[in-house]
Backbone as CSV, one residue per row, in Angstrom:
resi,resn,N_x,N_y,N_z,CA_x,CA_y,CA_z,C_x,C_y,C_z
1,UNK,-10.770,20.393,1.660,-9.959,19.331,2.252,-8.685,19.129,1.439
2,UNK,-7.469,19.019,1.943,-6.070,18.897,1.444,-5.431,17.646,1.118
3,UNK,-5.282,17.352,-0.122,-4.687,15.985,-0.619,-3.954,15.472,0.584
4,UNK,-3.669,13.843,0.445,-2.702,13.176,1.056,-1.988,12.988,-0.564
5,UNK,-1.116,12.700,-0.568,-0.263,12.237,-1.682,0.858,11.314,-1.521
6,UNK,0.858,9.967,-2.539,1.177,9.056,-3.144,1.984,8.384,-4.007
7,UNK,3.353,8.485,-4.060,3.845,8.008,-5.249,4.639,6.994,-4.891
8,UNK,4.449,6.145,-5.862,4.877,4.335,-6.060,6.133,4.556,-7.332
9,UNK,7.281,4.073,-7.044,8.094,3.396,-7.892,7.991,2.037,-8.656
10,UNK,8.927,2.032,-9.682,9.132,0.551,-10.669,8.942,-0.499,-9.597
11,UNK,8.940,-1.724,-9.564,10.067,-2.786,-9.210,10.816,-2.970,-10.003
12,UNK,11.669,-3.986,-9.550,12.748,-4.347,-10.289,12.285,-5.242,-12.167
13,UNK,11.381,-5.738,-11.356,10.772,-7.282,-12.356,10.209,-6.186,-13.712
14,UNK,9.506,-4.799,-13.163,9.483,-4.183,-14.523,10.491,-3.496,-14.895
15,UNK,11.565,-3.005,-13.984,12.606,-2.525,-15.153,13.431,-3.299,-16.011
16,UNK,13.418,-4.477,-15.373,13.877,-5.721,-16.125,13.336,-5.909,-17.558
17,UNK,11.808,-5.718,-17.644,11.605,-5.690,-18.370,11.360,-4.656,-19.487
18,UNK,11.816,-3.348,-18.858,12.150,-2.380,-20.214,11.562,-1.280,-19.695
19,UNK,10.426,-0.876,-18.899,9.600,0.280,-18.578,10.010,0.307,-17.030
20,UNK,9.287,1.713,-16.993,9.434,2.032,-15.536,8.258,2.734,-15.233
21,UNK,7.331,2.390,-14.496,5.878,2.595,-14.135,6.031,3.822,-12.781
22,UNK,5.184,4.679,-12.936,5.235,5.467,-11.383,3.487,5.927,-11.198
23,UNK,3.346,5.588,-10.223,1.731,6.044,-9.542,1.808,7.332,-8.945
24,UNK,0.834,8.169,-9.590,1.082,9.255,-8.066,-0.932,8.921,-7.386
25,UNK,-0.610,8.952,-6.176,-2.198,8.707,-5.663,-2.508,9.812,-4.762
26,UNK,-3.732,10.702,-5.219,-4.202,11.845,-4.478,-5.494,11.254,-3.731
27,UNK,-5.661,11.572,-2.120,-6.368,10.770,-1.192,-6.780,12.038,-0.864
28,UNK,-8.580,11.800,-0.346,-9.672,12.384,0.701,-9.127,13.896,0.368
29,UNK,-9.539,14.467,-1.169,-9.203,16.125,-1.180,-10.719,16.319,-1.510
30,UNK,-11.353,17.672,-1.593,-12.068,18.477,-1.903,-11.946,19.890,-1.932
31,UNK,-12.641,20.471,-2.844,-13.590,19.808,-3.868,-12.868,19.396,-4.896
32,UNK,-13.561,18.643,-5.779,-13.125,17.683,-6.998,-12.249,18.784,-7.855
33,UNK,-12.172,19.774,-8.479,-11.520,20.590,-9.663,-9.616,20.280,-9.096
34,UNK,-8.991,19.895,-9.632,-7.406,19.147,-9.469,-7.108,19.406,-10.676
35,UNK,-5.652,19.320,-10.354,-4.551,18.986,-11.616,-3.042,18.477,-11.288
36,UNK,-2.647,17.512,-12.053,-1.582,16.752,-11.890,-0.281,17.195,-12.825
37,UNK,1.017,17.667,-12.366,2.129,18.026,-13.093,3.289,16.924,-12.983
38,UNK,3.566,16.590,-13.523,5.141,15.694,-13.700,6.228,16.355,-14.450
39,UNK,7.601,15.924,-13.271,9.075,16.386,-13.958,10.019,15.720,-13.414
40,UNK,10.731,15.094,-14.567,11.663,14.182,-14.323,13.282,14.884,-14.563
41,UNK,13.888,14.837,-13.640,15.425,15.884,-13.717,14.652,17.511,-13.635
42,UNK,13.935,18.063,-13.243,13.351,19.044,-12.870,13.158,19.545,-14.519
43,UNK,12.324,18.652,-15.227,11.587,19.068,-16.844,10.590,18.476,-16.421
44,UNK,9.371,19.378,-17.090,8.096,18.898,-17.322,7.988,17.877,-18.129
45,UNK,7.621,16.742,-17.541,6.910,15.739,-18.575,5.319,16.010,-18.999
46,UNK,4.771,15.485,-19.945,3.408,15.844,-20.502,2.916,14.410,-20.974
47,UNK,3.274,13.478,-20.974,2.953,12.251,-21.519,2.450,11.301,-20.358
48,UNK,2.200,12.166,-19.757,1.279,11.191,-17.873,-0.491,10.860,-18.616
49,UNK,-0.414,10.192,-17.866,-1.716,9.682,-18.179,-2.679,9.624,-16.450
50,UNK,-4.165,10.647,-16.942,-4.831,10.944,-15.546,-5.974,9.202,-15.518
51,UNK,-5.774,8.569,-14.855,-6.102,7.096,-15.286,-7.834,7.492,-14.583
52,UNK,-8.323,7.813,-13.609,-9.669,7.690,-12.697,-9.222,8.705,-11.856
53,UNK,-10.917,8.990,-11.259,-10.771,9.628,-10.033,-12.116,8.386,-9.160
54,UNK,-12.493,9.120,-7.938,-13.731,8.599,-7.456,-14.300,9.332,-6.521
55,UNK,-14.984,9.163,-5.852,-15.553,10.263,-4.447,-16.456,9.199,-4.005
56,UNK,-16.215,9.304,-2.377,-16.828,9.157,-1.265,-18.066,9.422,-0.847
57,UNK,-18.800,9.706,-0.559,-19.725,11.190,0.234,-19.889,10.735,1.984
58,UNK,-19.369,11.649,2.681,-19.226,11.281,4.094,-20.027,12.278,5.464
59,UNK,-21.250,11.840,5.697,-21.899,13.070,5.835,-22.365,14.338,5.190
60,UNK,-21.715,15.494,4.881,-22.579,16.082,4.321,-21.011,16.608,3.177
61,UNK,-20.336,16.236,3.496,-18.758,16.487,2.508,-18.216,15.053,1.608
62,UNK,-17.987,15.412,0.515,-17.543,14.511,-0.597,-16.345,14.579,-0.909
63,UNK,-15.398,13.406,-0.436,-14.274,13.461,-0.668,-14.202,13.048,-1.722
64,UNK,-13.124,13.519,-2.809,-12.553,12.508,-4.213,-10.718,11.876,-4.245
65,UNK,-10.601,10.952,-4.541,-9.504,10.637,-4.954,-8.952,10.280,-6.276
66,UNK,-7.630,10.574,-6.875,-7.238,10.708,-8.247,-6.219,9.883,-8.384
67,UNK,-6.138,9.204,-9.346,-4.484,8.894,-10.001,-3.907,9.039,-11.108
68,UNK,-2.441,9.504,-11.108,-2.110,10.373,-12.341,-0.998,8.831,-12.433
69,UNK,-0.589,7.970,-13.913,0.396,7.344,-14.051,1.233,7.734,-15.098
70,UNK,2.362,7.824,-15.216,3.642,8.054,-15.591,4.474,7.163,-15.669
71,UNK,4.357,6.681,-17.348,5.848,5.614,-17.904,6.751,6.000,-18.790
72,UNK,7.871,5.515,-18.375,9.304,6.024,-18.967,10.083,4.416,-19.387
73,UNK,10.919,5.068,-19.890,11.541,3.890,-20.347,12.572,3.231,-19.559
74,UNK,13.113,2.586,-19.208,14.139,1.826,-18.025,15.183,2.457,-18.327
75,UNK,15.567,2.811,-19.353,17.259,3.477,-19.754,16.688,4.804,-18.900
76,UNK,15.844,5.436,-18.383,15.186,7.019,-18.617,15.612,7.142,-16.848
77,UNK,15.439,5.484,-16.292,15.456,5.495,-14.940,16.932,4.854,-14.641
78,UNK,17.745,5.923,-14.363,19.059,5.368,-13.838,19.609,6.022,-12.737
79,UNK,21.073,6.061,-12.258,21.122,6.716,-10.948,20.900,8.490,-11.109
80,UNK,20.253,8.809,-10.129,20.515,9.845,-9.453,19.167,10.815,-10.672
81,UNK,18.431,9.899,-11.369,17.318,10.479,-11.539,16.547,10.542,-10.833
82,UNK,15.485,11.811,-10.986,14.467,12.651,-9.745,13.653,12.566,-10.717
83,UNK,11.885,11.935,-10.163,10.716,12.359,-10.975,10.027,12.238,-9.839
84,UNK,9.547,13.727,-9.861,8.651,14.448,-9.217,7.446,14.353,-9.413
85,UNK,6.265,14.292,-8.592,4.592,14.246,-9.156,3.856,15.636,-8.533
86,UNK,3.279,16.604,-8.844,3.173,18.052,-8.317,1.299,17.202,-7.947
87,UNK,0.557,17.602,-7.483,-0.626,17.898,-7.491,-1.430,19.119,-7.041
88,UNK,-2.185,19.637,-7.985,-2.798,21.198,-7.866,-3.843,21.205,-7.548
89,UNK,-4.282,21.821,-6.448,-5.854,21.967,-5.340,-5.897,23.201,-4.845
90,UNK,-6.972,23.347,-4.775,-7.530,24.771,-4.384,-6.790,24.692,-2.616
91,UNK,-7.208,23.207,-2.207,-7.003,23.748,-0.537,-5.328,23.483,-0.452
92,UNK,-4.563,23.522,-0.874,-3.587,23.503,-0.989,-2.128,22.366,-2.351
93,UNK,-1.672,23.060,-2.666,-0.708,21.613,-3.482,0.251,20.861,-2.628
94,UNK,0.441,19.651,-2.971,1.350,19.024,-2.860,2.226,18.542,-3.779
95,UNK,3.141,17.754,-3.109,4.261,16.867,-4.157,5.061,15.874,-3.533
96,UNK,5.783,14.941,-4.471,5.982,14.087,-3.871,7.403,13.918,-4.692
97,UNK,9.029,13.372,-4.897,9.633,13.357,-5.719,10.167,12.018,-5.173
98,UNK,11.038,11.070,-6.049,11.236,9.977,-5.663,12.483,9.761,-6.407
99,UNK,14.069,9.302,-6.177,15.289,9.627,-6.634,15.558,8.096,-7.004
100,UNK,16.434,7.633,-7.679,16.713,6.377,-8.419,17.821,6.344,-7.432
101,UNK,17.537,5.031,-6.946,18.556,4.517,-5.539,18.955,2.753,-6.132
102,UNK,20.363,2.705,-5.367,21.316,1.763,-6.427,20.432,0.280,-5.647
103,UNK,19.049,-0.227,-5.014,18.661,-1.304,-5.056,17.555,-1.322,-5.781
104,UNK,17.605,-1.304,-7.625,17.221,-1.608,-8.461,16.309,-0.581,-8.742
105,UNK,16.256,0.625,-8.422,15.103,1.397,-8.896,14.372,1.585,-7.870
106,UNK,14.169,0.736,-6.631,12.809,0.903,-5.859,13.436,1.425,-4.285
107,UNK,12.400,2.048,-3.773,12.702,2.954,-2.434,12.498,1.912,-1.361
108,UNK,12.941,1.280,-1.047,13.064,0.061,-0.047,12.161,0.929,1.352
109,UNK,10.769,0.422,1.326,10.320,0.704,2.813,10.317,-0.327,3.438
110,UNK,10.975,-0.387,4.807,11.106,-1.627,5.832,9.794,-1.258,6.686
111,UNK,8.863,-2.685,5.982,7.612,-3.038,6.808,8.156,-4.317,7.831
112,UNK,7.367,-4.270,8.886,8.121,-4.907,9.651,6.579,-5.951,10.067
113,UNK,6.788,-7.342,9.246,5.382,-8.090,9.847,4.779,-9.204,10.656
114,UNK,4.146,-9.236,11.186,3.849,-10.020,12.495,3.276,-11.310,12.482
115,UNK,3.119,-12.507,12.818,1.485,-13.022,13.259,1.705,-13.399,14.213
116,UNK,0.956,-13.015,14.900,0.667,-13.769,16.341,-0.354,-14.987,16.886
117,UNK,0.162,-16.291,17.347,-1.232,-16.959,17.140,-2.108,-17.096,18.119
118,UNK,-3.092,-17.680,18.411,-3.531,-18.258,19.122,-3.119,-18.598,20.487
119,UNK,-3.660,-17.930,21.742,-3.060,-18.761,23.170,-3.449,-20.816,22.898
120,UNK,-2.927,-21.588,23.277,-2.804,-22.845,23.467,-3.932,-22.926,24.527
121,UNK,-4.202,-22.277,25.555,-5.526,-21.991,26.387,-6.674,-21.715,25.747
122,UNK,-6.530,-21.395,24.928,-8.039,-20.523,23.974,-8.490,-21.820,23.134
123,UNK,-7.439,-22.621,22.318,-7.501,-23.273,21.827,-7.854,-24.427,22.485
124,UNK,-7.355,-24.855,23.243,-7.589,-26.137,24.076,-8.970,-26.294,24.885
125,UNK,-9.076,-25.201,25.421,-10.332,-24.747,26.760,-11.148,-24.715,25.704
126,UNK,-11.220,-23.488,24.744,-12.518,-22.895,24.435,-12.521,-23.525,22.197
127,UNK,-11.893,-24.156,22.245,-11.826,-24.577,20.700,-11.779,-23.599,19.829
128,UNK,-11.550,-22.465,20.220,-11.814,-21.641,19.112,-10.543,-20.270,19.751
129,UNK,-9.704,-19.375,18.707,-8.596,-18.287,19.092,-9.101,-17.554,18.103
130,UNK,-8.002,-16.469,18.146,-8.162,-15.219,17.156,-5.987,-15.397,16.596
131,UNK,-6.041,-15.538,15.394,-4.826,-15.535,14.665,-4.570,-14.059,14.740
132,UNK,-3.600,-13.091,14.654,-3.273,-12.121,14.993,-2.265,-11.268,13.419
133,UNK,-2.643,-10.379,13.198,-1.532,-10.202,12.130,-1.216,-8.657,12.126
134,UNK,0.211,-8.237,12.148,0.290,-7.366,12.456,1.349,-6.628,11.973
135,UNK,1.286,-5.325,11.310,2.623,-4.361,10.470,2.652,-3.488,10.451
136,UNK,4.195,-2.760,10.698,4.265,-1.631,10.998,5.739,-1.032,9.669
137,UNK,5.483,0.282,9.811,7.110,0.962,8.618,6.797,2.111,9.098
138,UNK,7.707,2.935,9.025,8.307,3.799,9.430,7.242,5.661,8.891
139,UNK,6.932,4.669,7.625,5.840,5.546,6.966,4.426,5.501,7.197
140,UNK,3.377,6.570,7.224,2.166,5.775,7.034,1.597,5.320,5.388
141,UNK,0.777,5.052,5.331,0.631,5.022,3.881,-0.026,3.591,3.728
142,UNK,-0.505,2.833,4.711,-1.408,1.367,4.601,-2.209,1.501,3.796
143,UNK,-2.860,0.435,3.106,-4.039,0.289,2.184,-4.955,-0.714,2.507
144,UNK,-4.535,-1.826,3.250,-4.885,-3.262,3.018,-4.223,-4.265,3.902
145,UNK,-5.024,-4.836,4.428,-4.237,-5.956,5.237,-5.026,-7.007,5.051
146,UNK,-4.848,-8.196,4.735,-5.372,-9.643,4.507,-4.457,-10.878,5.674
147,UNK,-5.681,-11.505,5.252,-5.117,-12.899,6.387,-5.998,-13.874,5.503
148,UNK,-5.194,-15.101,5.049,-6.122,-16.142,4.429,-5.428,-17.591,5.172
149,UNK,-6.827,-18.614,4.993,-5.966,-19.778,5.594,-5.890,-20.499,4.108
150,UNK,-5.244,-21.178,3.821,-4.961,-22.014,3.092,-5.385,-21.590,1.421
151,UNK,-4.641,-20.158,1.557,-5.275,-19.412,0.413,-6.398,-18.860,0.155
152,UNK,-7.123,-19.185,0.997,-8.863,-18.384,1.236,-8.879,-17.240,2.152
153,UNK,-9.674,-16.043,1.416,-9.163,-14.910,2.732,-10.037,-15.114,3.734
154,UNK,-9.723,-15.242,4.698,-10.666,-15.411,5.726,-10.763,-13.963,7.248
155,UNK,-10.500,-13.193,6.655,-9.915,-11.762,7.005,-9.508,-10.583,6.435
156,UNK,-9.921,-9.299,6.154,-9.083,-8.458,5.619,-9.681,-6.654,6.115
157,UNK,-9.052,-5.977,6.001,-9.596,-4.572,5.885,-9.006,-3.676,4.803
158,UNK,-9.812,-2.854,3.886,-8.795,-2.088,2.949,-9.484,-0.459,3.361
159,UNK,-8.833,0.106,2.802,-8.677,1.288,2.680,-9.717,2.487,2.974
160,UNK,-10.179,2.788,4.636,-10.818,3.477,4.983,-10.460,4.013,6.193
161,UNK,-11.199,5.053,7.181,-10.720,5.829,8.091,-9.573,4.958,9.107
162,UNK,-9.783,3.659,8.840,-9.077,2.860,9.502,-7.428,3.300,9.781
163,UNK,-6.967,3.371,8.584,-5.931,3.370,7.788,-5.227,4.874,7.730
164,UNK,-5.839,6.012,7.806,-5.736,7.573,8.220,-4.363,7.324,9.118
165,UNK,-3.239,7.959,8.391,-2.156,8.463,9.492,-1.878,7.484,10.353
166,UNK,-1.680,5.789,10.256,-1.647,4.923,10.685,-0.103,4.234,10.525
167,UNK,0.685,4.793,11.245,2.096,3.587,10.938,2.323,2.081,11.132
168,UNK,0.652,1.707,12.191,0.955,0.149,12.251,-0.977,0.261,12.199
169,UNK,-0.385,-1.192,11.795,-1.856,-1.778,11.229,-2.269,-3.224,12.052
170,UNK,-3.155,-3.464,11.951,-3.096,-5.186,12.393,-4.579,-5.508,12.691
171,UNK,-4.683,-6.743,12.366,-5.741,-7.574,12.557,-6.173,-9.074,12.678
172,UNK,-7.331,-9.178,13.191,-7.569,-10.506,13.904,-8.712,-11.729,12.460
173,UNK,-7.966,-12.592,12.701,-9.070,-13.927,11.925,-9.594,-14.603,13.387
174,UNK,-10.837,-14.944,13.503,-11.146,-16.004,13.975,-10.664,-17.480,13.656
175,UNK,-10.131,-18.611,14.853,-10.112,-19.473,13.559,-10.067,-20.997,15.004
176,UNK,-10.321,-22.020,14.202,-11.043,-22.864,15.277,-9.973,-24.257,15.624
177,UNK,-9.971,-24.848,16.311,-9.165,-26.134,17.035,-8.793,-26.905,15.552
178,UNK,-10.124,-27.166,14.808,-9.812,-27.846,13.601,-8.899,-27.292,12.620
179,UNK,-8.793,-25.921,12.291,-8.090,-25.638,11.362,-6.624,-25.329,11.896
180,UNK,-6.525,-25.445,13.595,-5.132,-24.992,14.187,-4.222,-26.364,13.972
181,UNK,-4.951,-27.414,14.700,-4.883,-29.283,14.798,-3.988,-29.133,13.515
182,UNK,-4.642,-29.119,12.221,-4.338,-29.944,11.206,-3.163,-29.064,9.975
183,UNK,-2.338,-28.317,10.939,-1.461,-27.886,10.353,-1.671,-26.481,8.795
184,UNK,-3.089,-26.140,8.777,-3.294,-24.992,7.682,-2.463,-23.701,8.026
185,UNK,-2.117,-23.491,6.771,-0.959,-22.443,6.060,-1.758,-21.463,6.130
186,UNK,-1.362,-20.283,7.243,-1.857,-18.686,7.052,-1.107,-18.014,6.586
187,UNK,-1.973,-17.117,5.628,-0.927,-15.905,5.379,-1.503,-14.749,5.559
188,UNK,-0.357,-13.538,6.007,-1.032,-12.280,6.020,0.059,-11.185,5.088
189,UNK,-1.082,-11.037,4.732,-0.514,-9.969,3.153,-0.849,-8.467,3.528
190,UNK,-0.048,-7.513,3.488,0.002,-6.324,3.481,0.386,-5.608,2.559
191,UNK,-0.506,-4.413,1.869,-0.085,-3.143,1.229,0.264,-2.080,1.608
192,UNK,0.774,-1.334,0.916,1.052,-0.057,1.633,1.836,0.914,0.183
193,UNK,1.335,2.185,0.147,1.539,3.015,-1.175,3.007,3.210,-1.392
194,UNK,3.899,2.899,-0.141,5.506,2.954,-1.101,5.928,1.768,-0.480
195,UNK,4.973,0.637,-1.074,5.857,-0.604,-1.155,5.381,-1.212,-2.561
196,UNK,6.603,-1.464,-3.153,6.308,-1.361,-4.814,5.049,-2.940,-5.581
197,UNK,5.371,-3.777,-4.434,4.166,-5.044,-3.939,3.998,-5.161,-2.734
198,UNK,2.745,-6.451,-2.472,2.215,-6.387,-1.540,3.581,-7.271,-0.515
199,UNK,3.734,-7.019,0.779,4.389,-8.096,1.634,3.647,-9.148,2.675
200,UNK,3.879,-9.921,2.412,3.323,-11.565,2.936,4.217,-12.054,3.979
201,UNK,3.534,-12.472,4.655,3.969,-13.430,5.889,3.131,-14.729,6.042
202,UNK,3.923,-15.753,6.215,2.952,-17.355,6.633,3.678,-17.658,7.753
203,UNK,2.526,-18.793,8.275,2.742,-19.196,9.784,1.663,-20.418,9.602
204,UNK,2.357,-21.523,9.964,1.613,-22.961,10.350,2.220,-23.328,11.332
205,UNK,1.637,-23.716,12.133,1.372,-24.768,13.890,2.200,-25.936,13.132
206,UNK,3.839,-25.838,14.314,4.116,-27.466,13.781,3.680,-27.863,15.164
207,UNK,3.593,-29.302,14.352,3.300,-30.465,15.439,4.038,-31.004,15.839
């Protein structure tokens, strides 16, 4: 089975603070024997660090996944630097390279996010709706989608066949007359592997 591959840039908030962090994430390969190469300006770096792997078992095939991280120093990340992440597999390699772009270091993916609420019929008739939450970018690469009311998750899915080659994501909370009535704060939080944090959306019923 043939890697998916993964790589995450700085944010800003850490180059600010002096480092520059990069993830590379190898998804659903087999069999387990891998290897991870890094090069920044097309030089080998050697100072990556292979952090975990894990495996699945899915029927009668065992998938594993890996992550290789790579830190540099913030001076190291300026314009028009290239650091590349190679990954080496029997069923094929990949790579991934990621270029220093002038909004602070990070590759701006436009997720685009939703909530949808409740019909006023559902609510009224039957006391009870489904809150709606919903995101899409241009890339696939989802991990995670959450919905909490009032800071409690009361909803979420992470990272399984769900999520496979998926450019939009979305999902439903149950949620009842009482918690619509009295004005509670939803939020729905989304990940996704080249968005450097998670993105949030809230939505409360005015009255």
């Amino acid at each position: 089975l043939r890697a998916t591959l993964y790589l995450t840039v700085p944010t800003k908030m850490e180059l600010d603070n002096g480092t520059a962090t990069f993830m590379c994430v190898a998804q659903q390969f087999s069999p387990k024997t891998y290897a991870f190469k890094w090069f920044q300006d097309g030089k080998a770096v050697t100072h990556a660090i292979d952090i975990f792997d894990k495996s699945e078992k899915n029927g009668q095939v065992t998938k594993y996944s890996a992550t290789s991280i790579l830190q540099i120093s913030a001076e190291q990340w300026k314009p028009n630097s290239k650091i590349k992440c190679q990954f080496e597999h029997k069923a094929g390699n990949e790579e991934k390279e990621v270029e220093y772009t002038d909004c602070g270091g990070e590759i701006a993916l436009d997720v685009d996010l939703e909530i949808v609420p409740p019909s006023s019929e559902d609510m009224l008739k039957n006391r009870v709706g489904a809150l709606k939450c919903k995101a899409s970018a241009e890339n696939e690469g989802f991990t995670k989608i959450t919905i909490k009311a009032n800071k409690n998750v009361i909803a979420n899915k992470s990272v399984d066949e769900y999520f496979q080659n998926r450019k939009t994501v979305e999902l439903d909370a149950p949620i009842n007359y009482e918690e619509w009535s009295n004005g509670t704060e939803f939020t729905c939080t989304v990940e996704h592997r080249e968005l450097a944090e998670p993105k949030e959306k809230t939505f409360s019923r005015e009255n």
